[in-house]
C-alpha positions as a printed Julia matrix, in Angstrom:
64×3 Matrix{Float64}:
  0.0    0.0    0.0
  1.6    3.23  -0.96
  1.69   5.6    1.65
  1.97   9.27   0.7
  4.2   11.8    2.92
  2.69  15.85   3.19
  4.0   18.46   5.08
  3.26  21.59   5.83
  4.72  24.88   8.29
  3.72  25.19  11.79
  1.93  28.92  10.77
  0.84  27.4    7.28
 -2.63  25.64   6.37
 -2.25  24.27   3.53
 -0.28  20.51   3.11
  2.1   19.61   0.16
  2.76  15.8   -1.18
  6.22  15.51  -0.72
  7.23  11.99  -1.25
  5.51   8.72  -1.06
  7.05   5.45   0.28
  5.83   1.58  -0.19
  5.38   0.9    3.65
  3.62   2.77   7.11
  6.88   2.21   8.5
  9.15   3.52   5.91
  6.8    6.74   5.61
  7.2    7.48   9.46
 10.76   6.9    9.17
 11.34   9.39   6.24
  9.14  11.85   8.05
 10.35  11.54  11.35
 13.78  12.26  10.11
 12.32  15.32   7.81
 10.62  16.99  10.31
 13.63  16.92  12.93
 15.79  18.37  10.11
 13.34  21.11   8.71
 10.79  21.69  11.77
  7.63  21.02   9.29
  4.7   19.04  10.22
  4.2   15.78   8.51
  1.68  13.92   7.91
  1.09  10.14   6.63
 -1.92   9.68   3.93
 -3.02   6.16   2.75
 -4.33   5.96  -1.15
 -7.69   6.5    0.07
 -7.14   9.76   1.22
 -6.85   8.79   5.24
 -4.78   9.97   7.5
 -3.25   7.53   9.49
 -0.22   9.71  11.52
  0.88  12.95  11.98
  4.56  13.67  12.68
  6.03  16.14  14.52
 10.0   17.62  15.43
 10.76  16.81  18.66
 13.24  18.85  19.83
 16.61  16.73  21.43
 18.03  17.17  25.19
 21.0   18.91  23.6
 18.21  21.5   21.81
 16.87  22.44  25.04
């Protein structure tokens, strides 16, 4: 099942496909790593149009 990644700013409304990847797990690792590098909100859509995650920077101990 192709999962699709979006993204969008944290003061935007609007999301953009980014990427898509063949697995849920694949996705949330892609996006996981975007949004820590970039600060964008990601989300995980299925083919049907349904959200399944949203993703979301962290920050680490060191960022504190």
């Amino acid at each position: 099942m192709a999962i699709v990644i979006q993204s969008r700013g944290p003061n935007e409304q609007d999301w953009r496909n980014e990427v898509w990847r063949r697995s849920h797990f694949e996705a949330y690792t892609a996006a996981r790593t975007k949004a820590q590098l970039t600060g964008r909100i990601y989300r995980l859509v299925d083919q049907n149009g349904v959200i399944l995650e949203e993703v979301r920077c962290r920050p680490s101990r060191r960022d504190r």
